[in-house]
Biopython code that builds the backbone (N, CA, C, O; Angstrom):
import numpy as np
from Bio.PDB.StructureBuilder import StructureBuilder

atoms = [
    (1, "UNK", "N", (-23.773, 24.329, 15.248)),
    (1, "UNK", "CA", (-24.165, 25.476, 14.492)),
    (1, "UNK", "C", (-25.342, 26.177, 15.183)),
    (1, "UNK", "O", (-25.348, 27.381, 15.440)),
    (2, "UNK", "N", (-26.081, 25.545, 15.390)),
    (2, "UNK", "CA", (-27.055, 26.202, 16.312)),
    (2, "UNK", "C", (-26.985, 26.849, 17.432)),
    (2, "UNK", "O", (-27.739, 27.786, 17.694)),
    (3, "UNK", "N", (-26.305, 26.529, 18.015)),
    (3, "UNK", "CA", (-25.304, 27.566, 19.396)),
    (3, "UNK", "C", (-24.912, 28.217, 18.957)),
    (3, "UNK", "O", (-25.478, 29.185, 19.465)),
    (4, "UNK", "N", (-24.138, 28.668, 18.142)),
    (4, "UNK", "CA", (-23.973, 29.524, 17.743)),
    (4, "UNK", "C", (-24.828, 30.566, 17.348)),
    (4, "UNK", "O", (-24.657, 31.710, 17.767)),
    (5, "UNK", "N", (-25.676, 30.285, 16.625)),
    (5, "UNK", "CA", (-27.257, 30.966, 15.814)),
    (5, "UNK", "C", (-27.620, 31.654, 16.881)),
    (5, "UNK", "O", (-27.897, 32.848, 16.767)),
    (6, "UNK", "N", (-27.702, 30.722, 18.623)),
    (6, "UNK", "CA", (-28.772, 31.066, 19.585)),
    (6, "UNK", "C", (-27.747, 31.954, 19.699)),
    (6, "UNK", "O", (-28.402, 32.933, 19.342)),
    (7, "UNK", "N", (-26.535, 32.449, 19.937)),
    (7, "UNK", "CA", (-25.894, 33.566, 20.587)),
    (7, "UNK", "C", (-26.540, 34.550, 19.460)),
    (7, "UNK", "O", (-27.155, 35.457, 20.022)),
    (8, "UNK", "N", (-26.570, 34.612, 18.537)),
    (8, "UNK", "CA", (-26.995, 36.344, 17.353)),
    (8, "UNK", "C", (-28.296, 36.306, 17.157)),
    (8, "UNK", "O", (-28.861, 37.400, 17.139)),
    (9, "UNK", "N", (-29.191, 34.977, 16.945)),
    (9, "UNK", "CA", (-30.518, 35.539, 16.812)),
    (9, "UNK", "C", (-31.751, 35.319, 17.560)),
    (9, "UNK", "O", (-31.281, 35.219, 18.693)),
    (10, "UNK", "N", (-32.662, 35.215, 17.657)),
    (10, "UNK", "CA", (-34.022, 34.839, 18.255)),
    (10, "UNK", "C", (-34.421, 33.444, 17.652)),
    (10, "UNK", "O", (-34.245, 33.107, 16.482)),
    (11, "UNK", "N", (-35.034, 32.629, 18.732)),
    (11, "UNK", "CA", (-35.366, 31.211, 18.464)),
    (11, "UNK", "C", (-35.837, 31.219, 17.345)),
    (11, "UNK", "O", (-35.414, 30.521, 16.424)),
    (12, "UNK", "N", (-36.836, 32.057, 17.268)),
    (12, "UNK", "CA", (-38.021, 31.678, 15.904)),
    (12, "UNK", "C", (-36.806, 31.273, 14.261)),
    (12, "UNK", "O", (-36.728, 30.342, 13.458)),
    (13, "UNK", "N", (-35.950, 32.821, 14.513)),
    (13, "UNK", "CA", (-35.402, 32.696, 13.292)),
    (13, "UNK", "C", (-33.748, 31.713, 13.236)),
    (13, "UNK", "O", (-32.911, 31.682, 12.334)),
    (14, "UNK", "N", (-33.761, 31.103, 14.396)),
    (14, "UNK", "CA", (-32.590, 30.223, 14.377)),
    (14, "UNK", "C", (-33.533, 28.792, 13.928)),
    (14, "UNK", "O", (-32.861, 27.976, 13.297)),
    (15, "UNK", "N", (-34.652, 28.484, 14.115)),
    (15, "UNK", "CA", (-35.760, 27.416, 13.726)),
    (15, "UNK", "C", (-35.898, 27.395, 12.440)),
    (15, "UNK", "O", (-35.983, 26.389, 11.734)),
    (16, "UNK", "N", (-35.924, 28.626, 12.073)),
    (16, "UNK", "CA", (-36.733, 29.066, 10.942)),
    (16, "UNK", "C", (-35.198, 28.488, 9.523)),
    (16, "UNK", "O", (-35.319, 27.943, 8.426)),
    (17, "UNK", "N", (-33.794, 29.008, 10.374)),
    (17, "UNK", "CA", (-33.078, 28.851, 9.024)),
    (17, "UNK", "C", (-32.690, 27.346, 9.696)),
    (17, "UNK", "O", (-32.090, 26.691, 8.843)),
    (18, "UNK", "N", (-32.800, 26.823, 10.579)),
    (18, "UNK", "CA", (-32.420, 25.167, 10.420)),
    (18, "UNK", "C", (-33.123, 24.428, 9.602)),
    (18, "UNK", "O", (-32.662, 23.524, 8.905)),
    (19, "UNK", "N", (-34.704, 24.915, 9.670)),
    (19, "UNK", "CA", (-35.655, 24.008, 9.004)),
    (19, "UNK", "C", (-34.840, 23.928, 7.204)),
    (19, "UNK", "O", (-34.624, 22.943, 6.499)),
    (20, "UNK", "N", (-34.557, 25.448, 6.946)),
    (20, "UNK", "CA", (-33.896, 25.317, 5.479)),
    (20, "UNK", "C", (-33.164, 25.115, 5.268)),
    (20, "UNK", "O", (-32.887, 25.000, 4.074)),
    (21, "UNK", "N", (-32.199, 24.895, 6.287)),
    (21, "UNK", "CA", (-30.567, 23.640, 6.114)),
    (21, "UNK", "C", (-31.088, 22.205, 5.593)),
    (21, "UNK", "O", (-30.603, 21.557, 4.665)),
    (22, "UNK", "N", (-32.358, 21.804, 6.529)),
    (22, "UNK", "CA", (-33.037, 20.851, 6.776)),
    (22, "UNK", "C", (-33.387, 19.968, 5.022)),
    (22, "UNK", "O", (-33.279, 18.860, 4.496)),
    (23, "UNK", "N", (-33.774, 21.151, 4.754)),
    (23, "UNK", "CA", (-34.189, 21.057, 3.199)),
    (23, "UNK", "C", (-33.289, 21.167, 2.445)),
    (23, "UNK", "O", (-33.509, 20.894, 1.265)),
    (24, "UNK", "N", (-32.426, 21.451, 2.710)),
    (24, "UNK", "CA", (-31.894, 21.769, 1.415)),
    (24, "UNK", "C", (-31.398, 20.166, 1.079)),
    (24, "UNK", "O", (-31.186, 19.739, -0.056)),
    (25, "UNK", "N", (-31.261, 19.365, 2.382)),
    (25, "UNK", "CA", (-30.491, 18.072, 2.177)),
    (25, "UNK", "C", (-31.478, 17.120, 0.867)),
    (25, "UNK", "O", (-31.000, 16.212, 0.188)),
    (26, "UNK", "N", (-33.107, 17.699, 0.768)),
    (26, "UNK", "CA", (-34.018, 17.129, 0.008)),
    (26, "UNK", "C", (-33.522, 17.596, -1.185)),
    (26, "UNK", "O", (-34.390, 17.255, -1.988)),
    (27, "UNK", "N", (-32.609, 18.199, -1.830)),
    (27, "UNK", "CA", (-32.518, 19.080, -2.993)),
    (27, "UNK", "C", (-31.666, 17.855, -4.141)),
    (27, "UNK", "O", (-30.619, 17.249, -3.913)),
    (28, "UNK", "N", (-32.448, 17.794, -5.249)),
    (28, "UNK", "CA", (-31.512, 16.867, -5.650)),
    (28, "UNK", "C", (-29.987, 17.326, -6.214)),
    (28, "UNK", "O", (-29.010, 16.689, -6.610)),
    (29, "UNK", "N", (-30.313, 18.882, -6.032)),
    (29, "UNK", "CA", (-28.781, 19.407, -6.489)),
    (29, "UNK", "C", (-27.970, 19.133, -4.942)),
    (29, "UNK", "O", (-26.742, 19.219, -4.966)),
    (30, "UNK", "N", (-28.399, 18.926, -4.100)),
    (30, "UNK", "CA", (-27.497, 18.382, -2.974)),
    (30, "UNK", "C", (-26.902, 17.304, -2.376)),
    (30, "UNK", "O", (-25.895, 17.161, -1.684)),
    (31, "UNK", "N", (-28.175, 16.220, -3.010)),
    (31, "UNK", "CA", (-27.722, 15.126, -3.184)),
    (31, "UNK", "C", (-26.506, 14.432, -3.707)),
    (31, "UNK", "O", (-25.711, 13.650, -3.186)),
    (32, "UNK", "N", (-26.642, 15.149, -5.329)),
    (32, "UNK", "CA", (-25.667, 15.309, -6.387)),
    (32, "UNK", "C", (-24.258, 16.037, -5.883)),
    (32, "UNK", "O", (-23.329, 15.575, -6.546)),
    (33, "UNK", "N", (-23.916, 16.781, -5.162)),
    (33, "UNK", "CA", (-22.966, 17.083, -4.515)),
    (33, "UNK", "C", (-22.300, 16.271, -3.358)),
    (33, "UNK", "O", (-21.118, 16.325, -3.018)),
    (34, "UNK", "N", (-23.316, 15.492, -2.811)),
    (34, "UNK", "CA", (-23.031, 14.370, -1.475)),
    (34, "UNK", "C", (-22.549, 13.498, -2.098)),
    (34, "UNK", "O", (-21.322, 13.446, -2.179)),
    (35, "UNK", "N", (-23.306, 12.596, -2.698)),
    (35, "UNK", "CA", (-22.584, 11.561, -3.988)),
    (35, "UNK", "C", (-21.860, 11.716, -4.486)),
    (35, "UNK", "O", (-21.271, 10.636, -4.509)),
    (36, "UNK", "N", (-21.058, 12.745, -5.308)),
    (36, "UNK", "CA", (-19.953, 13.082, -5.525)),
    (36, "UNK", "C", (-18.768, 13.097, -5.011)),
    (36, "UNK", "O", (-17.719, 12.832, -5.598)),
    (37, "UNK", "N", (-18.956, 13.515, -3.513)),
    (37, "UNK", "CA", (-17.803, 13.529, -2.655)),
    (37, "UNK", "C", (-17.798, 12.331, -1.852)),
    (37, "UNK", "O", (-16.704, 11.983, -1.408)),
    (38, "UNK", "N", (-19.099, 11.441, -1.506)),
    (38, "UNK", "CA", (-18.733, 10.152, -1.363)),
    (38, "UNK", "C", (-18.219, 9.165, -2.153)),
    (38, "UNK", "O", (-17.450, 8.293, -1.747)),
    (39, "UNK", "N", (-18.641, 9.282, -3.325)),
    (39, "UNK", "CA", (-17.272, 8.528, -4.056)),
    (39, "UNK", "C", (-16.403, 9.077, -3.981)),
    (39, "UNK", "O", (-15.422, 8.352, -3.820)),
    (40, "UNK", "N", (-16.219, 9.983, -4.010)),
    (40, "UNK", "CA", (-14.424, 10.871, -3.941)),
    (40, "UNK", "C", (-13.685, 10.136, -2.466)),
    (40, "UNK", "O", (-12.644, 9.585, -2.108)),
    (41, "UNK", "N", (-14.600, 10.431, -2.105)),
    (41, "UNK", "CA", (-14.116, 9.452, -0.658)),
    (41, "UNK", "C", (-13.548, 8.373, -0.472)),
    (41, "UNK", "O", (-12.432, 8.025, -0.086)),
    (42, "UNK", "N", (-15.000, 7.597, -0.991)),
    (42, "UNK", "CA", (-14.836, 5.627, -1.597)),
    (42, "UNK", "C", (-13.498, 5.657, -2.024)),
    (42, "UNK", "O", (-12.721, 4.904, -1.436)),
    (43, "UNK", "N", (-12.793, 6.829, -3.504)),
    (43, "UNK", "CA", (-12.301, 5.884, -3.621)),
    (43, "UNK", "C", (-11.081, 6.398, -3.667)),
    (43, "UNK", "O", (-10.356, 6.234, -4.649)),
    (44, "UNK", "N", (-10.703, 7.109, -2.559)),
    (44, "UNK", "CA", (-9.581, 7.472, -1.746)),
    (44, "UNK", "C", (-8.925, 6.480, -0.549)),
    (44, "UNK", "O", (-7.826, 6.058, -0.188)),
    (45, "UNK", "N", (-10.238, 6.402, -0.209)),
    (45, "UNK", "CA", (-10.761, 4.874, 0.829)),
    (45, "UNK", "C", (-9.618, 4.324, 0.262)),
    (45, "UNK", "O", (-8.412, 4.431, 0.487)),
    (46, "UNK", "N", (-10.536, 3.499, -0.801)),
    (46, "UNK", "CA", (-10.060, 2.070, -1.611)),
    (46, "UNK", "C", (-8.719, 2.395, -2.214)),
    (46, "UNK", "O", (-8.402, 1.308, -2.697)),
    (47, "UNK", "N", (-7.842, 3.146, -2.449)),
    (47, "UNK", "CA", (-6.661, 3.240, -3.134)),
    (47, "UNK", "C", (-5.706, 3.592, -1.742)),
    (47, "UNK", "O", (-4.528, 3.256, -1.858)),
    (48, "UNK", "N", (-6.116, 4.263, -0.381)),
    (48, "UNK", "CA", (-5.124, 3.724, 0.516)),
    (48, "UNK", "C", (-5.371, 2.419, 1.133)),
    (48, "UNK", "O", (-4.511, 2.136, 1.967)),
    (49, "UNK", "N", (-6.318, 1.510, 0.969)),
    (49, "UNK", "CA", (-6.534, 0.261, 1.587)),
    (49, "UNK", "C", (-5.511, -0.519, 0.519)),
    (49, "UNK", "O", (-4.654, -1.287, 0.957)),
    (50, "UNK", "N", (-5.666, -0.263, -0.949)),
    (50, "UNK", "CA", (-4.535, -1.362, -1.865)),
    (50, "UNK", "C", (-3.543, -0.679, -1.390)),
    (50, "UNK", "O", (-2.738, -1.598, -1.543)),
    (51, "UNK", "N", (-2.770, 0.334, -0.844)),
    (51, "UNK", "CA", (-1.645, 0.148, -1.138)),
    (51, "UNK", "C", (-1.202, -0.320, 0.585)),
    (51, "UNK", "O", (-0.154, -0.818, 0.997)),
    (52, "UNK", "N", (-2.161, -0.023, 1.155)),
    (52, "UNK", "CA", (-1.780, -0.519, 2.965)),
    (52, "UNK", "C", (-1.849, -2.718, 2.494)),
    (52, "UNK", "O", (-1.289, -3.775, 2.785)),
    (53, "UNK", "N", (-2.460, -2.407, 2.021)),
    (53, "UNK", "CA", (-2.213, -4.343, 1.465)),
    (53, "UNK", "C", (-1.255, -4.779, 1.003)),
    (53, "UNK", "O", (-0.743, -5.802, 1.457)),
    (54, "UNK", "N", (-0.591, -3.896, -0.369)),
    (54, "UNK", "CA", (0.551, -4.191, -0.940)),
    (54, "UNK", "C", (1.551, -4.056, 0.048)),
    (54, "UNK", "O", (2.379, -4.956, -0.091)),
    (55, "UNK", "N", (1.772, -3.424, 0.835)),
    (55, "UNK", "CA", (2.906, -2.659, 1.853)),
    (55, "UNK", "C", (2.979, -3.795, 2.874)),
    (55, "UNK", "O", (4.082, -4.035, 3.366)),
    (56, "UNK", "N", (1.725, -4.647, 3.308)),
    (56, "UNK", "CA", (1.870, -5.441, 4.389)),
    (56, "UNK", "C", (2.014, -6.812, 3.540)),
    (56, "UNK", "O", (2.169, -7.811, 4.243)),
    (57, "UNK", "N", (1.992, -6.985, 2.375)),
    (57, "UNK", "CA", (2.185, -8.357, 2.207)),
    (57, "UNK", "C", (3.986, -7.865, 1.818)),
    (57, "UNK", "O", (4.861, -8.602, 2.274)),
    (58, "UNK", "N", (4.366, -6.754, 1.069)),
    (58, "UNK", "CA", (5.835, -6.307, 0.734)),
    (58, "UNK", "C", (6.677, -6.804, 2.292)),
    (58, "UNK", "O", (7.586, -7.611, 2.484)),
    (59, "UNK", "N", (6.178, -6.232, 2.896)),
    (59, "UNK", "CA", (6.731, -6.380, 5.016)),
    (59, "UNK", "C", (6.999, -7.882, 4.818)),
    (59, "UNK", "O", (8.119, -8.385, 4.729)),
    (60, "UNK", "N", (6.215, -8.314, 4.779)),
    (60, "UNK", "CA", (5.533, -9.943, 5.076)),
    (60, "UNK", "C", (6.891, -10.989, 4.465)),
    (60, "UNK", "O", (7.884, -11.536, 4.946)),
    (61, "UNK", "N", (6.305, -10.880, 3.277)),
    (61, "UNK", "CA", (7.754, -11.716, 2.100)),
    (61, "UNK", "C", (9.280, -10.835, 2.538)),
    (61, "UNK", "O", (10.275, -11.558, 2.479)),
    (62, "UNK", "N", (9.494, -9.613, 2.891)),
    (62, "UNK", "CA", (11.051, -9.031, 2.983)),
    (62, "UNK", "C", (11.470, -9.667, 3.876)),
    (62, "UNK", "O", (12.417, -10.444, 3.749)),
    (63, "UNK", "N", (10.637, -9.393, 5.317)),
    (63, "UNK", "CA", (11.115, -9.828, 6.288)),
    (63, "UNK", "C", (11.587, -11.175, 6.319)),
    (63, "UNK", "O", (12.706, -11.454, 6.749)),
    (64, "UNK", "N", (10.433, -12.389, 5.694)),
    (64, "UNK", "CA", (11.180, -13.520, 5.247)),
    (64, "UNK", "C", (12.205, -13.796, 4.919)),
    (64, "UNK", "O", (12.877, -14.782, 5.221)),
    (65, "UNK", "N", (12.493, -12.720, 4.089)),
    (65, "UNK", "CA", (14.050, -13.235, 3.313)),
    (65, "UNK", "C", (14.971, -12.365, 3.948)),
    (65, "UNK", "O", (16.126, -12.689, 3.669)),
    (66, "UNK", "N", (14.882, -11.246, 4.800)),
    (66, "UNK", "CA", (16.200, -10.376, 4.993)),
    (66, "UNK", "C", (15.701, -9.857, 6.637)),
    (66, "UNK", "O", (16.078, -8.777, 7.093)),
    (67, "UNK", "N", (15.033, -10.569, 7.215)),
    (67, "UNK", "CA", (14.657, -10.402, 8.669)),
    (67, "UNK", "C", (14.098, -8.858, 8.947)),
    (67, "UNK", "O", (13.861, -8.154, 7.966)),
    (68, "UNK", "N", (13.932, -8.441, 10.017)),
    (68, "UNK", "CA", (13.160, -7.434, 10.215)),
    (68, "UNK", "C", (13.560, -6.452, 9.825)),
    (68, "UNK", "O", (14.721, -6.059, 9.944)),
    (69, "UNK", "N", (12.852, -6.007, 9.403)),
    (69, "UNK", "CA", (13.393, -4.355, 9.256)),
    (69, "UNK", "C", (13.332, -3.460, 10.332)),
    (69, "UNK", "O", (12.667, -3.519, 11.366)),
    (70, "UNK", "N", (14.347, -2.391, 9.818)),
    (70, "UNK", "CA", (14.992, -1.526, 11.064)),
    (70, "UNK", "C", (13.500, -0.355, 10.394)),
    (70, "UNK", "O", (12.814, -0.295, 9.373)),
    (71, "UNK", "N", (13.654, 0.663, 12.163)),
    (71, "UNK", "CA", (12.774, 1.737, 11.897)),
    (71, "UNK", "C", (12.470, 2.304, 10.727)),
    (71, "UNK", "O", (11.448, 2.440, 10.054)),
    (72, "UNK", "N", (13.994, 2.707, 10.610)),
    (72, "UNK", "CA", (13.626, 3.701, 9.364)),
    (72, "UNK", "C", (13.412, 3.071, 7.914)),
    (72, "UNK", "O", (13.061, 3.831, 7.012)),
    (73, "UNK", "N", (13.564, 2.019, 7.707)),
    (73, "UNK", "CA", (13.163, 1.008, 6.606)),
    (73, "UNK", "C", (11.510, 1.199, 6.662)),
    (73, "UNK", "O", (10.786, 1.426, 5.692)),
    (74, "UNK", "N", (11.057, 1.033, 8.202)),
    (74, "UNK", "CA", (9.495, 0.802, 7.807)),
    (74, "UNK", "C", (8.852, 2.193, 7.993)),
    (74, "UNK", "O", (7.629, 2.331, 8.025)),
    (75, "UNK", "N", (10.104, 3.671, 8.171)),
    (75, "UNK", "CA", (9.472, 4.710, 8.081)),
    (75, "UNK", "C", (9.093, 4.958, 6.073)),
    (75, "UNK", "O", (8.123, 5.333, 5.413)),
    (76, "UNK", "N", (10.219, 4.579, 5.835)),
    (76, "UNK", "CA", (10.466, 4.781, 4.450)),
    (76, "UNK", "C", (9.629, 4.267, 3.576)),
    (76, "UNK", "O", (9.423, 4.807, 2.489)),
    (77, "UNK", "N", (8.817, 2.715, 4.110)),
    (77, "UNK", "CA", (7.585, 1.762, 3.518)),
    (77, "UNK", "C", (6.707, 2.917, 3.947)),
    (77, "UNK", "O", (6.046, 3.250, 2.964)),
    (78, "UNK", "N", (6.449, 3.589, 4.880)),
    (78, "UNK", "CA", (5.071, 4.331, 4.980)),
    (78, "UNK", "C", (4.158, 5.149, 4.498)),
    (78, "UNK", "O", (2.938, 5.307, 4.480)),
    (79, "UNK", "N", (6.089, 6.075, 3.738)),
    (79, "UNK", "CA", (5.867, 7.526, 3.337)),
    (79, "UNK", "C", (5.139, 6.799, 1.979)),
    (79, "UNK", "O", (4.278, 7.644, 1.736)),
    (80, "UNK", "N", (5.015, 6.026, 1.229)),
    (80, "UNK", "CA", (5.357, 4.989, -0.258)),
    (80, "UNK", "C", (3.420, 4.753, -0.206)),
    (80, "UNK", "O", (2.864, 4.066, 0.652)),
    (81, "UNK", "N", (2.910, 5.275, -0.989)),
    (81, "UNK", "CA", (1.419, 5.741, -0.845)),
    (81, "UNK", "C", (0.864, 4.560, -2.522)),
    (81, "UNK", "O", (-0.074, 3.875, -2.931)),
    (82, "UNK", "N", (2.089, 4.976, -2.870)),
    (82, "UNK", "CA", (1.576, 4.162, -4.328)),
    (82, "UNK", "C", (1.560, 2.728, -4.838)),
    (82, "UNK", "O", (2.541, 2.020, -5.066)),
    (83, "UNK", "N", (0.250, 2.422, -4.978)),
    (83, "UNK", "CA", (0.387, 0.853, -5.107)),
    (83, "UNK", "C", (0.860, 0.128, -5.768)),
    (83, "UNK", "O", (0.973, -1.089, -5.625)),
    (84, "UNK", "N", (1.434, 1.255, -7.156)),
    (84, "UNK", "CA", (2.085, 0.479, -8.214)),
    (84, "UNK", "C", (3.426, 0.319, -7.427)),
    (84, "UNK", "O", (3.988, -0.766, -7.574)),
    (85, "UNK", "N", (3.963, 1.155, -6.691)),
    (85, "UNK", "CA", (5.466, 1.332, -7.116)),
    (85, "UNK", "C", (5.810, 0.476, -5.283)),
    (85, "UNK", "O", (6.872, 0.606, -4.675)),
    (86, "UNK", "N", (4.627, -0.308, -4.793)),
    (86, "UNK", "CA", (4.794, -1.245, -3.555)),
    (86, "UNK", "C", (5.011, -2.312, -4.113)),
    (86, "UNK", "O", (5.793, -3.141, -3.647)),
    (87, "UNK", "N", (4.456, -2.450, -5.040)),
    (87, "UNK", "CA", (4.186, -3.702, -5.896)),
    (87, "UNK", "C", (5.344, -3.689, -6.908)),
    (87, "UNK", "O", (5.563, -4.826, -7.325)),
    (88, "UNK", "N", (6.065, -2.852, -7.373)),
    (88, "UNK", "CA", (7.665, -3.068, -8.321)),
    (88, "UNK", "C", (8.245, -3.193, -7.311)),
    (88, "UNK", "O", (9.245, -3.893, -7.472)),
    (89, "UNK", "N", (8.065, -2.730, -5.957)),
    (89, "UNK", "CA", (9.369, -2.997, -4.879)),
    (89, "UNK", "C", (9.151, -4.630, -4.457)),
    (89, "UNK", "O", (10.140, -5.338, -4.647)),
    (90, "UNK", "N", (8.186, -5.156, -4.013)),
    (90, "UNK", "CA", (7.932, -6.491, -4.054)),
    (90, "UNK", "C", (8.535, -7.132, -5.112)),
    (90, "UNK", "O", (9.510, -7.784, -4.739)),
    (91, "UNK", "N", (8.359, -7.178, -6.065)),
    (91, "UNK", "CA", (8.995, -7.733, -7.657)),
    (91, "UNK", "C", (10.573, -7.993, -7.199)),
    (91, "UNK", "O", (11.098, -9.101, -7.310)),
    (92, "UNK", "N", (11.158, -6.997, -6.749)),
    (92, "UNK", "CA", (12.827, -6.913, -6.356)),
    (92, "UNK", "C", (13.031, -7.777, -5.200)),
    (92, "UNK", "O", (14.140, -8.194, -4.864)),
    (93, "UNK", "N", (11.820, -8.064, -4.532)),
    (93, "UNK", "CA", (12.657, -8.942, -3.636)),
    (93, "UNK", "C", (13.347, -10.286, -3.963)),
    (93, "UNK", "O", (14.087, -10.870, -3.171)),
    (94, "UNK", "N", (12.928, -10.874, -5.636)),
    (94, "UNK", "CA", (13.366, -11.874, -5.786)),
    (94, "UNK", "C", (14.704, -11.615, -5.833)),
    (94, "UNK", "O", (15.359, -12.636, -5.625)),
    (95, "UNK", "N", (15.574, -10.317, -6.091)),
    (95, "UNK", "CA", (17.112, -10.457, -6.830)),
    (95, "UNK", "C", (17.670, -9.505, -5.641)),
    (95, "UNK", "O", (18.901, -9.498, -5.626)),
    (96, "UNK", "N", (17.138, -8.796, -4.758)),
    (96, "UNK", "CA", (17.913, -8.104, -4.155)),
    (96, "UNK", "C", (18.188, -9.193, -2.899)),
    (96, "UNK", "O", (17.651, -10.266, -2.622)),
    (97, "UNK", "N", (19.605, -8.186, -2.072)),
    (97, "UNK", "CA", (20.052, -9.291, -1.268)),
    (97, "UNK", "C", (19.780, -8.775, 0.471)),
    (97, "UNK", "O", (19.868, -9.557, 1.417)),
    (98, "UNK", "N", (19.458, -7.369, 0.589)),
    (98, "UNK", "CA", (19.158, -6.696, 1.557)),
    (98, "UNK", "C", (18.046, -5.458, 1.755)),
    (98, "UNK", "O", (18.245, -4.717, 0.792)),
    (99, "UNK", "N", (17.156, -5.001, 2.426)),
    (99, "UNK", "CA", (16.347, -4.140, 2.710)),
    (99, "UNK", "C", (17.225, -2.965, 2.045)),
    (99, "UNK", "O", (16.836, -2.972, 0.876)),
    (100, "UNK", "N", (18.242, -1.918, 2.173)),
    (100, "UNK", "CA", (18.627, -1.459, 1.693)),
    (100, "UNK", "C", (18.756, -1.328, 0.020)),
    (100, "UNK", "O", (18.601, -0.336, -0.692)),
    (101, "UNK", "N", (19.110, -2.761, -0.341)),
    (101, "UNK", "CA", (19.292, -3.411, -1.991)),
    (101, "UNK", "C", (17.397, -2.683, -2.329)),
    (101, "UNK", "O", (16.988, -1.760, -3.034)),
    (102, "UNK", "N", (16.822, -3.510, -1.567)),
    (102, "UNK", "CA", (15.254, -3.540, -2.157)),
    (102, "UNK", "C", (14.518, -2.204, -2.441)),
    (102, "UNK", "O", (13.627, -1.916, -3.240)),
    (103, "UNK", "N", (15.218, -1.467, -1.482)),
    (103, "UNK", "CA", (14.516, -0.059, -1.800)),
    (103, "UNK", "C", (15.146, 0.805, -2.348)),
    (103, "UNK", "O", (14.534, 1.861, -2.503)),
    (104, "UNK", "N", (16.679, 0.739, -2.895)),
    (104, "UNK", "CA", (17.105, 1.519, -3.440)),
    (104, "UNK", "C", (17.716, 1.106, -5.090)),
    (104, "UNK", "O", (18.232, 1.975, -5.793)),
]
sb = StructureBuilder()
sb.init_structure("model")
sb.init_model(0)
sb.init_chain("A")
sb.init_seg("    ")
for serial, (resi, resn, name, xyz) in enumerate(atoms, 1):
    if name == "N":
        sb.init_residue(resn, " ", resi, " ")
    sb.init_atom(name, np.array(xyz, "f"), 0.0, 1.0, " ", f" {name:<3s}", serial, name[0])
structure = sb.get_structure()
């Protein structure tokens, strides 16, 4: 951002508005906006980490019982974001008889 600044204005006043970027980070209304979106973050984080868990233990037990899966089987595990519905597909592996059976 500052390269930029130095191409349109004079040092003093490219100094002058960093120092108040600078500050504004002291603002507790900015704070309050940072925190906000770091949990928003956290716990975007944390809800693709459960379902990348559910998905690799789902891999884990299928493959056991119905050997590897083909590409597009583990394209199809990828698109699958939701942890509930990794976790009802796991549930099926007790009764289904093929990768195909399990996901459809």
């Amino acid at each position: 951002m500052r390269l930029l600044m130095g191409l349109k204005y004079q040092e003093q006043i490219t100094e002058t508005l960093m120092q108040s970027i600078a500050e504004l980070e002291d603002s507790v209304e900015w704070q309050k906006i940072f925190r906000k979106g770091e949990a928003k973050g956290q716990a975007i984080g944390e809800a693709k980490g459960k379902a990348e868990g559910e998905r690799s233990v789902l891999i884990r037990l299928a493959t056991a019982r119905f050997g590897a899966p083909s590409a597009a089987i583990l394209r199809k595990l990828e698109s699958i974001s939701d942890e509930q519905q990794l976790k009802d597909i796991a549930l099926r592996i007790l009764h289904a008889a093929s990768w195909d059976e399990l996901l459809h």
